[in-house]
C-alpha angles and dihedrals in degrees: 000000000000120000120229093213088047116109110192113198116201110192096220119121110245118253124192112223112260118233092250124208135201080252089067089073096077099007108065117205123200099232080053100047093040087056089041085057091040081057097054100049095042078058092056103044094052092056103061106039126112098243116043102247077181090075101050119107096171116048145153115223127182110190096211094204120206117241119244109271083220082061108101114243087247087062103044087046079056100048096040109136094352132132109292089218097175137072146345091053112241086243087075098046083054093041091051091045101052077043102056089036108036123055084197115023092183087095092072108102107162126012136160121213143184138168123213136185104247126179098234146063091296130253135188123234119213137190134158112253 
């Protein structure tokens, strides 16, 4: 069983889910085939961790989302651990997360989310709720 205490960290950057399109198929794009790898390794992770993220319905989440490199060392010592308030939406981090996770997300039915700056590569924190 899940622990309510419990945080579980997966070092994975956070991706938003792209608006695909049939044209995906054979194009290519780079925002598809970056969410096609986050998805991967999301897989991955879940799998082999000790507790089944693949069971939990009701869950907090917290996209921890890595600053620019172009950003000054004075800025990203500003925006450390911050509201991330631009874009992607948090909707499509949520929507590319049940996606990756869930066969059928259908089975969510509460979750709480936030997205934050971090200096870092990026990593996403999970409980159940």
């Amino acid at each position: 069983m899940f622990l309510e205490t419990s945080v579980i960290t997966i070092n994975v950057p956070p991706c938003s889910k792209p608006r695909m399109t049939r044209a995906d198929k054979w194009k290519k794009r780079q925002c598809v085939v970056k969410f096609f790898a986050f998805r991967d390794a999301i897989k991955q992770s879940c799998y082999w961790k000790p507790h089944n993220l693949l069971s939990l319905e009701s869950f907090d989440i917290e996209f921890h989302i890595p600053m620019p490199k172009s950003w000054s060392k004075k800025k990203k010592s500003l925006h450390n651990g911050t509201p991330h308030k631009q874009r992607p939406d948090l909707d499509n981090y949520i929507k590319a997360w049940c996606d990756s996770v869930f066969e059928e997300d259908s089975v969510v039915w509460r979750f709480k989310a936030s997205k934050q700056w971090t200096d870092g590569s990026g990593h996403i924190k999970i409980s159940s709720l």
